[in-house]
C-alpha positions as CSV (number, residue, x, y, z in Angstrom):
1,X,26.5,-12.5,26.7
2,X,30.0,-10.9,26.1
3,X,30.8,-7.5,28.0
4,X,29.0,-5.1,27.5
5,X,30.7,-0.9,27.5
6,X,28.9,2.3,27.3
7,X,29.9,5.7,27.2
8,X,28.4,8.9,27.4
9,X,29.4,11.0,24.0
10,X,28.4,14.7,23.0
11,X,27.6,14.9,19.7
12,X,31.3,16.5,18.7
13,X,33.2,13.8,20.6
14,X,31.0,11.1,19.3
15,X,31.6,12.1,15.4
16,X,35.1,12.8,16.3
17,X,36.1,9.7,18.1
18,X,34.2,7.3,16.5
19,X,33.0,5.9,12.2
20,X,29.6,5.3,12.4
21,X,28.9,2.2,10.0
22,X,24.6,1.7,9.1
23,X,25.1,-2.0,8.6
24,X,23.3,-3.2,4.8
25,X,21.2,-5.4,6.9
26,X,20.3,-2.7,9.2
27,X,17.3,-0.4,9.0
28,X,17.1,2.0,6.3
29,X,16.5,5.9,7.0
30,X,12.9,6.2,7.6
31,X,12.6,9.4,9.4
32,X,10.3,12.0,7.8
33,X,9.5,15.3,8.6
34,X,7.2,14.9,12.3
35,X,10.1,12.2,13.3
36,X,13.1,15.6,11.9
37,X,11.1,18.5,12.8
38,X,10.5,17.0,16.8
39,X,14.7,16.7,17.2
40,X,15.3,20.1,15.7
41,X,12.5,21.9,17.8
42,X,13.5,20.1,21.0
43,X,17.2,21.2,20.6
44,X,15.8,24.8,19.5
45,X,13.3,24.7,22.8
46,X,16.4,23.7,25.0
47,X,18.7,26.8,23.5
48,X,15.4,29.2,23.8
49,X,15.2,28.7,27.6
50,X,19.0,30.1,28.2
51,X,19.2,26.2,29.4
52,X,23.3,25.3,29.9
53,X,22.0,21.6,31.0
54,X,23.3,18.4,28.7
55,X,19.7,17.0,26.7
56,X,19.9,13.7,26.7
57,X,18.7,12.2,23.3
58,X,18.7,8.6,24.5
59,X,21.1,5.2,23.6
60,X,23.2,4.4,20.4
61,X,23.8,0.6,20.6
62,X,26.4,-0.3,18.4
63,X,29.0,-3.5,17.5
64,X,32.7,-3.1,17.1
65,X,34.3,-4.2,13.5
66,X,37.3,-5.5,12.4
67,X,38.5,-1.7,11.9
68,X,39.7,0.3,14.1
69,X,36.9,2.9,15.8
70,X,34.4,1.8,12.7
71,X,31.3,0.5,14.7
72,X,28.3,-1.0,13.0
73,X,25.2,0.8,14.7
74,X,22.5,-1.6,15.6
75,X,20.1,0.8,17.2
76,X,20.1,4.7,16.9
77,X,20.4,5.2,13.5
78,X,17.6,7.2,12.6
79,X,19.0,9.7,15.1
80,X,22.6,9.5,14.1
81,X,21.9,9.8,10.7
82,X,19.8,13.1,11.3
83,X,22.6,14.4,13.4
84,X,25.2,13.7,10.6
85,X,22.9,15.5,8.2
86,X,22.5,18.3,10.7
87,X,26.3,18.7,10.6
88,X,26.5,18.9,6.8
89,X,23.5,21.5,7.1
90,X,25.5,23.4,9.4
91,X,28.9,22.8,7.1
92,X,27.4,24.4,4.6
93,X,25.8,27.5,6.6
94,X,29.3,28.5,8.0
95,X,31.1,28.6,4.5
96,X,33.8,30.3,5.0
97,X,33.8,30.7,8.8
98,X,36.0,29.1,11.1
99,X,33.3,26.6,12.5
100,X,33.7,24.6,8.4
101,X,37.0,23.3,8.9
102,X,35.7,22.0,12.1
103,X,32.7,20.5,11.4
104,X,34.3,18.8,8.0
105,X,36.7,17.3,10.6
106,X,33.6,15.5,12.0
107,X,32.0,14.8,8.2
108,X,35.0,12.9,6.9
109,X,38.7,12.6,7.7
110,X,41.7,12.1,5.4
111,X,43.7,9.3,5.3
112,X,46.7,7.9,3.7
113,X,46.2,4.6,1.9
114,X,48.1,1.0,1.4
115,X,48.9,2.7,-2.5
116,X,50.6,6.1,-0.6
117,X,47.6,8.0,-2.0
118,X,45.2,10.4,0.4
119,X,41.9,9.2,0.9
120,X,38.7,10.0,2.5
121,X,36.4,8.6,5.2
122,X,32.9,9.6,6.0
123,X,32.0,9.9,9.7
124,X,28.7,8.0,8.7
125,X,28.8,5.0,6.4
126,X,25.6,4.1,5.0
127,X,25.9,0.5,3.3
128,X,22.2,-0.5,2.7
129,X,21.8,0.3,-1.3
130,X,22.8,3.4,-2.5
131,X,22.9,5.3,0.1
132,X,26.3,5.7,0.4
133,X,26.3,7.8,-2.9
134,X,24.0,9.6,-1.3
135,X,25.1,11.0,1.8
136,X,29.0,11.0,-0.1
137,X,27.1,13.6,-3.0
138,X,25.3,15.7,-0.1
139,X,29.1,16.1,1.4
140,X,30.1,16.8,-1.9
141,X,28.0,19.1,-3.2
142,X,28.1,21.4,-0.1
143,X,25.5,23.7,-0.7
144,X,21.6,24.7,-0.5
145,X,18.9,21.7,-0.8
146,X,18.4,22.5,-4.8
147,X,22.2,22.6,-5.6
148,X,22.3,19.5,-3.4
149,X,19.2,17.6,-5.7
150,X,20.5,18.7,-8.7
151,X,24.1,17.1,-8.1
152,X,22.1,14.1,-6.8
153,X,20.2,13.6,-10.1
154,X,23.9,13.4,-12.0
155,X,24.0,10.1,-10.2
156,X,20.9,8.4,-12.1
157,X,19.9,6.9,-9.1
158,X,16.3,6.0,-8.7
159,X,15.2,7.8,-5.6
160,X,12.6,6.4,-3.2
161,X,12.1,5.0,0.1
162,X,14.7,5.6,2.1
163,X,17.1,7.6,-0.7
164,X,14.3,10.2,-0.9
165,X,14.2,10.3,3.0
166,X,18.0,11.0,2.9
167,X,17.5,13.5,0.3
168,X,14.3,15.3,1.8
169,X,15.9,15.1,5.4
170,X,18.6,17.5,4.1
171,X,16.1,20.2,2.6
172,X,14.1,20.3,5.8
173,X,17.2,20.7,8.3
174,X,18.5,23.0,6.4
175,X,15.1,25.0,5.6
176,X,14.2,25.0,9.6
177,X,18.0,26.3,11.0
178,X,17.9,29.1,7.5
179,X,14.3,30.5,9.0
180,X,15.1,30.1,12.3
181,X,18.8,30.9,12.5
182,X,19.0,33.4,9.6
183,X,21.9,35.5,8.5
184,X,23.5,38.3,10.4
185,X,27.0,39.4,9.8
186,X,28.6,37.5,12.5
187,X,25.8,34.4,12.8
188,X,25.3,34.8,16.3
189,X,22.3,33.0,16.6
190,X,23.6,30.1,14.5
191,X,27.2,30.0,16.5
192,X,25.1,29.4,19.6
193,X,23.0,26.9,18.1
194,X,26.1,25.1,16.7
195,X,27.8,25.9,20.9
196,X,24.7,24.5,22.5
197,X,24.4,20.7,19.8
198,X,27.9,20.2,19.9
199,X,28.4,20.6,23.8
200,X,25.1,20.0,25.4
201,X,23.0,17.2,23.0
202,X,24.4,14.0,24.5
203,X,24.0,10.4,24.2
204,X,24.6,7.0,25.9
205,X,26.6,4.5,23.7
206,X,26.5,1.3,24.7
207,X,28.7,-1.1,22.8
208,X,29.0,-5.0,23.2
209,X,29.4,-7.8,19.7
210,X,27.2,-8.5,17.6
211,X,25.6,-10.9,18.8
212,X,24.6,-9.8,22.0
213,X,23.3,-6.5,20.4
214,X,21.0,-7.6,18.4
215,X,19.7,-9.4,21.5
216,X,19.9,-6.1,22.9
217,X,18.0,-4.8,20.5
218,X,15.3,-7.1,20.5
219,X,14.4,-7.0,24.3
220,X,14.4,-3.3,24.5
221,X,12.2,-3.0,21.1
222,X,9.8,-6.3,22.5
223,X,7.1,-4.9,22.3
224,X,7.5,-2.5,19.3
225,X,8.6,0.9,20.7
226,X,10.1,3.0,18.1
227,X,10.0,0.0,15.2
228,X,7.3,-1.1,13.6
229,X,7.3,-5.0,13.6
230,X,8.1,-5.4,9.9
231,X,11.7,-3.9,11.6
232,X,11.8,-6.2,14.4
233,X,11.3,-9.2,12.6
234,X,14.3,-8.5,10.2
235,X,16.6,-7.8,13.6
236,X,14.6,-11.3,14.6
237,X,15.6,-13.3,11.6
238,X,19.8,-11.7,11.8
239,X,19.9,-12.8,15.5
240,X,19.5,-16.5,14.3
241,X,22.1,-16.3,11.6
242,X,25.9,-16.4,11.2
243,X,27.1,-12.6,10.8
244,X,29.2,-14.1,8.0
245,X,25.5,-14.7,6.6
246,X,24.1,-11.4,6.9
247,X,24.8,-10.1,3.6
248,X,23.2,-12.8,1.9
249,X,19.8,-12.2,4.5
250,X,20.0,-8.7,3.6
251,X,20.0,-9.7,0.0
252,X,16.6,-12.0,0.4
253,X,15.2,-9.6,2.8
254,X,14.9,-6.3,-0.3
255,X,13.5,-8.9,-2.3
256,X,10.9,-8.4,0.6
257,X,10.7,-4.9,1.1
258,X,11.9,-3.0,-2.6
259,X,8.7,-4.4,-4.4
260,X,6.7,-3.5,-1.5
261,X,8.1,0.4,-1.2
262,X,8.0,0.4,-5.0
263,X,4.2,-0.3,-5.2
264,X,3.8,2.4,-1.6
265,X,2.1,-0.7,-0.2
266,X,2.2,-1.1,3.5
267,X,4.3,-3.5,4.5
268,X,2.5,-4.6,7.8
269,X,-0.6,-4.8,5.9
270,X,1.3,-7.7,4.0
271,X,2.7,-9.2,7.0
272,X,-0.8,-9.3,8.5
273,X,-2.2,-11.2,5.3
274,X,0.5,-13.1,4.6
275,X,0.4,-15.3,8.4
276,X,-3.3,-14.9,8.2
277,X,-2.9,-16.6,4.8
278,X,0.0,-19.2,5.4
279,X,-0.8,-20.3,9.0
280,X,-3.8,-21.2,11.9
281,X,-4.0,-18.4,13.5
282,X,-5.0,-18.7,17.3
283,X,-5.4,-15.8,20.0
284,X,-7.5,-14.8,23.0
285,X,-10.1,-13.2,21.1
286,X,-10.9,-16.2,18.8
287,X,-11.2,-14.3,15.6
288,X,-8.3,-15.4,13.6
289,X,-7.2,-12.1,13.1
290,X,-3.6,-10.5,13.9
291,X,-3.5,-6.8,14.2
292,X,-0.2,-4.8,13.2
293,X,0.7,-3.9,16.7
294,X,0.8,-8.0,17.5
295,X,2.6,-9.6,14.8
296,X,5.8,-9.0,16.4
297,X,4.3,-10.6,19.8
298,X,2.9,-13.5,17.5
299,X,6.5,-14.5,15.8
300,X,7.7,-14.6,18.7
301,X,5.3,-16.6,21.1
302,X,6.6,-20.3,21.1
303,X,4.1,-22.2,19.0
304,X,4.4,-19.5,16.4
305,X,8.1,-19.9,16.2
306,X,8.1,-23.6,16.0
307,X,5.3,-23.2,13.1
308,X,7.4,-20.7,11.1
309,X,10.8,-22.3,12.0
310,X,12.7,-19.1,11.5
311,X,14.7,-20.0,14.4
312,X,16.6,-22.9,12.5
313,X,15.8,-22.2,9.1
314,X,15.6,-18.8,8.7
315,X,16.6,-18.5,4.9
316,X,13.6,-21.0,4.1
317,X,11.6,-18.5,5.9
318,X,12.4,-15.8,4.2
319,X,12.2,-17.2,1.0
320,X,8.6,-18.4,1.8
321,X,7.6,-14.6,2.3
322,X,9.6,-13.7,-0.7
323,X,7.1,-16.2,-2.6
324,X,4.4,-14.2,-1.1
325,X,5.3,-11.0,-1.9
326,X,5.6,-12.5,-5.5
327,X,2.5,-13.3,-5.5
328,X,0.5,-10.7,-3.9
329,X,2.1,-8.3,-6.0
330,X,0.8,-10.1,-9.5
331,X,-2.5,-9.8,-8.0
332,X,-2.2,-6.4,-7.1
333,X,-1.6,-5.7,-10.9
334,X,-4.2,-7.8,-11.9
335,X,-2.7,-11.1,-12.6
336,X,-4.0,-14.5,-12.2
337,X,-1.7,-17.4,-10.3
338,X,-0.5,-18.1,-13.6
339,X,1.5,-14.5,-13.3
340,X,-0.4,-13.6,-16.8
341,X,-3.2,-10.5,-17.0
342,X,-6.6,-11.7,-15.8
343,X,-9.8,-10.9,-16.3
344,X,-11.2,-12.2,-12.6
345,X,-8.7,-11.0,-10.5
346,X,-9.1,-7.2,-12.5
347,X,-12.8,-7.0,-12.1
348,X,-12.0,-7.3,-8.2
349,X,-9.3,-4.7,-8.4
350,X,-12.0,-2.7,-10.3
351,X,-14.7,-3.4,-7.6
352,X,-12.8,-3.1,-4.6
353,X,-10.4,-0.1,-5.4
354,X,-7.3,0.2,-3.4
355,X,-8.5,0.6,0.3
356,X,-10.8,-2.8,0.5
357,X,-7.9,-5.5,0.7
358,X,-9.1,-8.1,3.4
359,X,-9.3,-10.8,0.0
360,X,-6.1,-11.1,-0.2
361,X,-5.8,-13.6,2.7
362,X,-7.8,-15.4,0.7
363,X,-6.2,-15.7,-2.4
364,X,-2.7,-16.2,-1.0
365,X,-3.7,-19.3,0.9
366,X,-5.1,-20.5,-2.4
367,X,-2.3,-18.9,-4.8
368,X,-1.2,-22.8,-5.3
369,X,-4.7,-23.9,-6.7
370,X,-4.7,-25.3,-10.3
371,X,-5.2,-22.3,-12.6
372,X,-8.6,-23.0,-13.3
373,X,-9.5,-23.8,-9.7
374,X,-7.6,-20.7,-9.0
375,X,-9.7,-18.8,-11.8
376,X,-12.9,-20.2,-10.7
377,X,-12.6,-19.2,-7.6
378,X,-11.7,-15.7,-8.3
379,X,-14.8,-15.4,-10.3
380,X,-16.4,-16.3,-7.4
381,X,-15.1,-14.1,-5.2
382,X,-15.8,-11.2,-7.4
383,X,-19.8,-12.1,-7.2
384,X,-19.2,-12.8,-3.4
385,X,-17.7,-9.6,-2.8
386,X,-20.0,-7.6,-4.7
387,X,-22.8,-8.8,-2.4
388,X,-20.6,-7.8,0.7
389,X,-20.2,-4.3,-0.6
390,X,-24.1,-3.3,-2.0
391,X,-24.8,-4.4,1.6
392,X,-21.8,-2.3,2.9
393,X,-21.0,-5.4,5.6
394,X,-18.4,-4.0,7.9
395,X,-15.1,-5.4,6.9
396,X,-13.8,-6.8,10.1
397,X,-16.5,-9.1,9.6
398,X,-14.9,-10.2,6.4
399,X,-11.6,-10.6,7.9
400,X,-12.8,-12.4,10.8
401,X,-14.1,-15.0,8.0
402,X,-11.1,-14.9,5.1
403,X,-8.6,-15.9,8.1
404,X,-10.7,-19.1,8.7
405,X,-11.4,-19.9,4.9
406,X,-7.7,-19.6,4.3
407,X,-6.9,-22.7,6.2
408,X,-9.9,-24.7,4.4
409,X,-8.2,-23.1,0.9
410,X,-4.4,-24.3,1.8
411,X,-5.4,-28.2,2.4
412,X,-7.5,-28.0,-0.6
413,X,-4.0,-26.2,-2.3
414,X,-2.0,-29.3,-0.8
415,X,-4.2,-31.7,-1.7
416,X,-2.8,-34.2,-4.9
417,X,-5.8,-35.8,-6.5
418,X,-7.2,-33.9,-8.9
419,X,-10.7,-35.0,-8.5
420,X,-11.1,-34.8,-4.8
421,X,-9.8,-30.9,-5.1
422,X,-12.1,-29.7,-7.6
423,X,-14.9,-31.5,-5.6
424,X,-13.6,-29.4,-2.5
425,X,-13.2,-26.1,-4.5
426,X,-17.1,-26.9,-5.1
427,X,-18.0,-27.5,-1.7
428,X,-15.6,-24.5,-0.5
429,X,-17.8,-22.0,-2.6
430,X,-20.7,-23.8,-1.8
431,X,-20.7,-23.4,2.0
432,X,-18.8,-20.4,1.8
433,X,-19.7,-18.0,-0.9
434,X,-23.3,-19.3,-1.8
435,X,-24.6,-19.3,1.8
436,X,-23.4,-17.0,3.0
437,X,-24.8,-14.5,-0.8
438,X,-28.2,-16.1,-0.1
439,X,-28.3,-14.7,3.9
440,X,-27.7,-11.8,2.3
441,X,-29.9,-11.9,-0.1
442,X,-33.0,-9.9,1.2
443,X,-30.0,-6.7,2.1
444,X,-28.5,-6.9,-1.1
445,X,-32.1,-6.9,-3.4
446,X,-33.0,-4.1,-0.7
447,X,-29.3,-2.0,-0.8
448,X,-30.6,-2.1,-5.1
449,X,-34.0,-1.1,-4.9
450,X,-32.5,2.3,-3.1
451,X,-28.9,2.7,-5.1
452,X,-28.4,5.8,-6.7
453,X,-25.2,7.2,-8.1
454,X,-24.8,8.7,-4.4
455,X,-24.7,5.3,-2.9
456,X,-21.4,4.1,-3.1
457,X,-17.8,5.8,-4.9
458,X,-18.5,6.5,-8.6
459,X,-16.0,4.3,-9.8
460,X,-18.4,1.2,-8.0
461,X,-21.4,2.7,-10.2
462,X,-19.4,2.6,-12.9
463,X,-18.3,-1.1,-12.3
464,X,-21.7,-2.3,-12.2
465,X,-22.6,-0.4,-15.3
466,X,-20.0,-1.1,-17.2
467,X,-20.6,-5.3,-16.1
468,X,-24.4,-5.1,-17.1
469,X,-23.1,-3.5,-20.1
470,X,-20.4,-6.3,-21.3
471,X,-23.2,-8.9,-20.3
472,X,-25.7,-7.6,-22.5
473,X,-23.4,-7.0,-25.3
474,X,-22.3,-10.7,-24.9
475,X,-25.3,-12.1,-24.9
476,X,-26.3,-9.3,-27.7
477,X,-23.1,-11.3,-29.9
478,X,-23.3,-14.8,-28.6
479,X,-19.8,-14.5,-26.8
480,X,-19.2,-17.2,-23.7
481,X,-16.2,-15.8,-22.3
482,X,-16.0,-12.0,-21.5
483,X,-12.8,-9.7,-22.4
484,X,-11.2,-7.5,-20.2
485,X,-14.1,-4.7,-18.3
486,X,-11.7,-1.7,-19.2
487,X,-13.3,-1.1,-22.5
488,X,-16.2,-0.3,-20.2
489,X,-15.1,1.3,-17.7
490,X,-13.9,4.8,-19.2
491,X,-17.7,5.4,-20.9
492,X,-19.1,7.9,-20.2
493,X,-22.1,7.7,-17.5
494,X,-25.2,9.1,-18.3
495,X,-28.0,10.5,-16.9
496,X,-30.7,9.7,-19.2
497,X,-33.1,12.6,-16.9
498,X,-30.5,15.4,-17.1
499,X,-28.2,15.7,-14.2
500,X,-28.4,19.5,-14.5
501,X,-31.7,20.3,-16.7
502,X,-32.7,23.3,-18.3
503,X,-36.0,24.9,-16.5
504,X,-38.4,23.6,-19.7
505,X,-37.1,20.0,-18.7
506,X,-37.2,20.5,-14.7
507,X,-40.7,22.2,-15.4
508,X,-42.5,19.2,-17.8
509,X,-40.8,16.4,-15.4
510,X,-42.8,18.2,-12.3
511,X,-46.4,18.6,-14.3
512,X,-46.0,15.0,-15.4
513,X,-44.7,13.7,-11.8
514,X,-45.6,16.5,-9.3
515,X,-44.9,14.4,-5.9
516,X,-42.0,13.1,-7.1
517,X,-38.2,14.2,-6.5
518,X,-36.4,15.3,-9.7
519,X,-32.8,15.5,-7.5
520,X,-33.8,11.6,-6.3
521,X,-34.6,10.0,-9.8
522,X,-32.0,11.7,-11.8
523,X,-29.5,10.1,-9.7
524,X,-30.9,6.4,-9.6
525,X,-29.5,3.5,-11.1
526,X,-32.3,3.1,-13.6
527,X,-31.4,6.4,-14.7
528,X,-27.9,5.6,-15.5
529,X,-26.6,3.7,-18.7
530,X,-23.3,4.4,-20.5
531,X,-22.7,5.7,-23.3
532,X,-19.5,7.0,-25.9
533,X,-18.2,10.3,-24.8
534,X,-18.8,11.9,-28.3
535,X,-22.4,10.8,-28.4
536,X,-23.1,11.9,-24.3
537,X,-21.4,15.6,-25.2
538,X,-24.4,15.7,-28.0
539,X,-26.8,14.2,-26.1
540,X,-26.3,17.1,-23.5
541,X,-29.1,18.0,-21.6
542,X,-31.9,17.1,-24.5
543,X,-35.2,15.4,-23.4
544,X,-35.3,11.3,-23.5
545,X,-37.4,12.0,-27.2
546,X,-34.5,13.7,-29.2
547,X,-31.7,11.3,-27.0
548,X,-33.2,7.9,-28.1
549,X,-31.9,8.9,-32.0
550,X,-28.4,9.1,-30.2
551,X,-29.0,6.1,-27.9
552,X,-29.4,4.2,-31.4
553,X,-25.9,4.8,-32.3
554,X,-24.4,4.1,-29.8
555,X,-21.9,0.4,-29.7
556,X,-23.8,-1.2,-27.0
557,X,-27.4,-2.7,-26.6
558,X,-27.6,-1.8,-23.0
559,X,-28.2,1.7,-24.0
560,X,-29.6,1.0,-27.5
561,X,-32.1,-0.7,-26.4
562,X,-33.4,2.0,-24.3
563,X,-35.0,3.4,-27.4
564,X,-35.8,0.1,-28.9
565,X,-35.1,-3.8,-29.4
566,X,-33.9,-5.8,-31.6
567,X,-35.5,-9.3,-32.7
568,X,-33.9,-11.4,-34.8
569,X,-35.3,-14.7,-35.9
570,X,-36.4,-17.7,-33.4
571,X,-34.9,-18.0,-30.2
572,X,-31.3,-16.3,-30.6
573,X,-29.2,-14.7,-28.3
574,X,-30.2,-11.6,-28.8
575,X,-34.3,-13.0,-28.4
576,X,-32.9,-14.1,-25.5
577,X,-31.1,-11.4,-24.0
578,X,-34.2,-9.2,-24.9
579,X,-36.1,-11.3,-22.6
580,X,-34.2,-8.8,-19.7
581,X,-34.4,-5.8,-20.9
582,X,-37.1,-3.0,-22.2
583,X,-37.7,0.1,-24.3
584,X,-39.6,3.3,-23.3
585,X,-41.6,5.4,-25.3
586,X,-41.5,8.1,-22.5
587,X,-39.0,8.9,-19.7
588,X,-40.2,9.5,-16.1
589,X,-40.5,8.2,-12.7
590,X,-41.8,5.5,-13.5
591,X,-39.5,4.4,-15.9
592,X,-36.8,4.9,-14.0
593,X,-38.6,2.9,-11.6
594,X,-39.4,0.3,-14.0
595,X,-35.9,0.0,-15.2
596,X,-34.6,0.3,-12.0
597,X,-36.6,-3.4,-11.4
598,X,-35.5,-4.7,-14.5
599,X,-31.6,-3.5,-13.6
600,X,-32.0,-5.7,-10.8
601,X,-33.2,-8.7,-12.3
602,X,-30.2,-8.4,-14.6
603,X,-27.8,-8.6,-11.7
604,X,-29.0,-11.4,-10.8
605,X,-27.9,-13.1,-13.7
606,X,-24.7,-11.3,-14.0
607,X,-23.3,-11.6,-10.3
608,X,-23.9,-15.9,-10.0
609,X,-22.0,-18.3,-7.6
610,X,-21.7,-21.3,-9.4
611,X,-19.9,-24.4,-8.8
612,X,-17.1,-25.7,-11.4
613,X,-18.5,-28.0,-13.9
């Protein structure tokens, strides 16, 4: 390891001696408010207690470049880019006072150029994208957070991420020293804020090359202090490439994160599914599982390494995740391994809404199926899933399972004979999905017999409604192969008893059903059908004799058949489909009841694992 310096700066010598360079493969600014507001108030504590002491805000480790006093920052940026900020805030506050000209020596310096012309320097050089524009249009500009956003809009830059933590960092530095430091004639209070950062706030700086501090960097983050792993894997992968390379990593690394931050995904929930979905995983606890806080400890144990190979082929590495984050992200918008919209893969985005995600494992480690292997197995997964979440099965358990199928799903992925995969794509949802359904199969009639609208998040109520519905209306039009469930999904759910009845109604259901609930059957699922939103505003709050007119009209035999059937000829699809469904003369308990059974039966049908013909 070459030699290693360190100094101990103030925050005015440090800005004035030295260019502070965020490296484009560094980091980004991901400091929010907690991470702002705890510096500020520690620094306002310390000048509250009359204290004259140095506080010590920790170490800066930095690499020299090629120009002169311009150091790359490998660690400490999130800190020195607060400070910087902190300094423009403070720029702005003393317009016209004797303390701007010296804190806009510490900003940016002048400088005369190989043409003869002046130039300028920032103090802090942000190179990771756009940022620089940033931070040069906050100098700039000068001013109050709104004067500041307003000049940064003239830019047409897209802010998010990191740009809009540059942006909001501003605005609450310079909201917290206005309220806390406000205006008086001669800005005392401020003055001796300004006395106490730039004399008293110090730091260690501890310089050595490159090289050596990224090592640095990775022995006294080992274990994830202050970074989350997602952070410590990118300093991982730069240590084991040429610094004439980083550029190019930094490149193939956004192509990681920007469609991540983009989508607000969490990136270590990614990096947990992706190795869960790409390789064996094996720990102590003999689940399979990898939690975020050992994903940095799993890259770097031995085997690991030698599995991923990031140590000598760190670009191939990358590239894989790339791939991944490709593909996760076409089935996060609904899209089938063929990158086109399908039908499968949105039902399950429908069913599982955006916190149930453990799947994914799954379909990553088989994203390189044949796409009706793929397909098939999506609609497999959908009926799988949907027993796991009637029954409300605790997810771990799920995850404890999708990291051990995903090894069974990449051989079957790797495998070249056509034949032999589909017969192992029938075996796989055999043992898998069909087993384990049938265990469940007692819960899951149970979890039915009791669901109400109560029993899970609307949006699941109106998934299974609006499935029923499609399959009936199939059936109802002799369709094999269903369209997309959206056309269902923004009906209208009814309550066929009136969710909020007039007394006449409440008063006829109780002399009809006096032991029985009114609040408990209007919400069941054999109360519930759905229906167009013009025809449910009419149907209001009328008894189940004046809605069955209503129910006629309506576009789907789900709910039309409520107030009757249809029968056409000998044995066609709509005989057939008949031969699940009923009509009702009168509406009460026991019709919901009744329906409630028939409902049931109907799932059974609809929700089917079934191996590939």
């Amino acid at each position: 390891m070459s030699k290693i310096e360190n100094h101990k700066y103030t925050i005015e010598d440090a800005f004035k001696n030295c260019f502070y360079v965020v490296p484009d493969y560094q980091r980004e600014y991901v400091w929010k408010e907690k991470e702002i507001c705890k510096l500020l108030e520690d620094i306002n504590d310390e000048i509250g207690g009359e204290s004259t002491s140095e506080y010590f805000i920790g170490t800066i480790l930095v690499s020299p470049t090629k120009i002169k006093d311009h150091i790359d920052i490998i660690d400490g940026q999130q800190r020195l880019t607060t400070l910087f900020l902190m300094l423009c805030v403070l720029r702005t506050l003393f317009k016209g006072e004797p303390q701007e000209n010296i804190l806009t020596t510490l900003i940016k310096t002048s400088y005369t150029n190989s043409d003869g012309e002046i130039d300028e320097s920032l103090k802090l050089d942000t190179k990771y994208d756009n940022a620089e524009e940033i931070v040069k249009k906050i100098v700039e500009a000068n001013s109050n957070p709104v004067d500041v956003r307003n000049a940064i809009k003239t830019l047409g830059i897209k802010q998010f991420g990191s740009l809009e933590n540059l942006i909001n960092a501003y605005d609450i530095i310079y909201n917290f020293l206005k309220s806390n430091y406000h205006d008086v004639a001669d800005k005392t209070a401020l003055k001796k804020y300004w006395g106490y950062l730039s004399n008293n706030v110090v730091f260690i700086q501890i310089q050595t090359d490159v090289s050596s501090a990224l090592k640095i960097f990775e022995t006294i983050n080992e274990r994830g202090i202050g970074l989350n792993p997602m952070d410590l894997l990118k300093n991982l992968l730069f240590y084991h490439v040429k610094p004439d390379d980083f550029t190019k990593l930094k490149n193939e690394w956004k192509k990681i994160t920007s469609p991540l931050e983009e989508k607000n995904e969490k990136p270590l929930r990614f990096l947990r599914y992706f190795l869960m979905a790409n390789y064996k995983v094996d720990n102590a606890r003999k689940d399979g599982i990898i939690r975020e806080d050992e994903i940095y400890e799993w890259f770097t144990e031995k085997n690991n390494a030698l599995l991923c190979n990031y140590k000598n082929k760190p670009f191939e590495f990358v590239r894989k995740i790339i791939k991944n984050v490709e593909s996760f992200m076409s089935l996060l918008d609904g899209r089938g391994n063929d990158n086109n919209d399908n039908i499968y893969m949105n039902n399950i985005k429908l069913l599982c809404g955006g916190a149930f995600s453990q799947h994914y494992v799954l379909l990553l480690a088989g994203y390189n199926l044949p796409k009706d292997l793929f397909d098939h197995l999506l609609k497999q997964l959908e009926t799988f899933l949907f027993y796991y979440i009637i029954t409300r099965t605790p997810t771990k358990e799920l995850e404890r399972s999708f990291s051990a199928w995903a090894d069974e799903l990449r051989n079957i992925g790797e495998c070249t004979d056509c034949n032999k995969q589909k017969d192992a794509i029938n075996i796989f949802i055999e043992d898998k999905f069909k087993r384990n359904t049938a265990n469940k199969q007692p819960e899951f009639e149970d979890a039915l017999r009791r669901y109400t609208f109560k029993s899970l998040q609307q949006y699941r109520t109106r998934y299974i409604l609006g499935k029923l519905t499609q399959y009936v209306d199939m059936a109802y039009k002799g369709m094999l192969f269903p369209d997309s469930l959206s056309n269902y999904i923004w009906l209208e759910i009814e309550h066929i008893l009136p969710n909020t009845p007039n007394a006449e109604l409440i008063n006829d259901f109780k002399a009809s059903s006096p032991d029985k609930d009114y609040e408990l059957y209007k919400i069941k699922l054999g109360n519930l059908t759905l229906l167009e939103k013009p025809i449910n505003i009419v149907a209001g709050r009328s008894f189940y004799t004046d809605k069955c007119e209503l129910y006629k009209k309506s576009g789907h035999y789900l709910t039309r058949s409520l107030a009757e059937l249809n029968v056409v000829g000998q044995n066609t699809s709509i005989n057939r489909i008949n031969a699940y469904l009923m009509s009702f003369n009168v509406w009460d308990f026991n019709s919901i009841d009744t329906r409630q059974d028939m409902l049931i039966k109907l799932i059974a049908e609809v929700w089917k694992i079934e191996p590939m013909n």
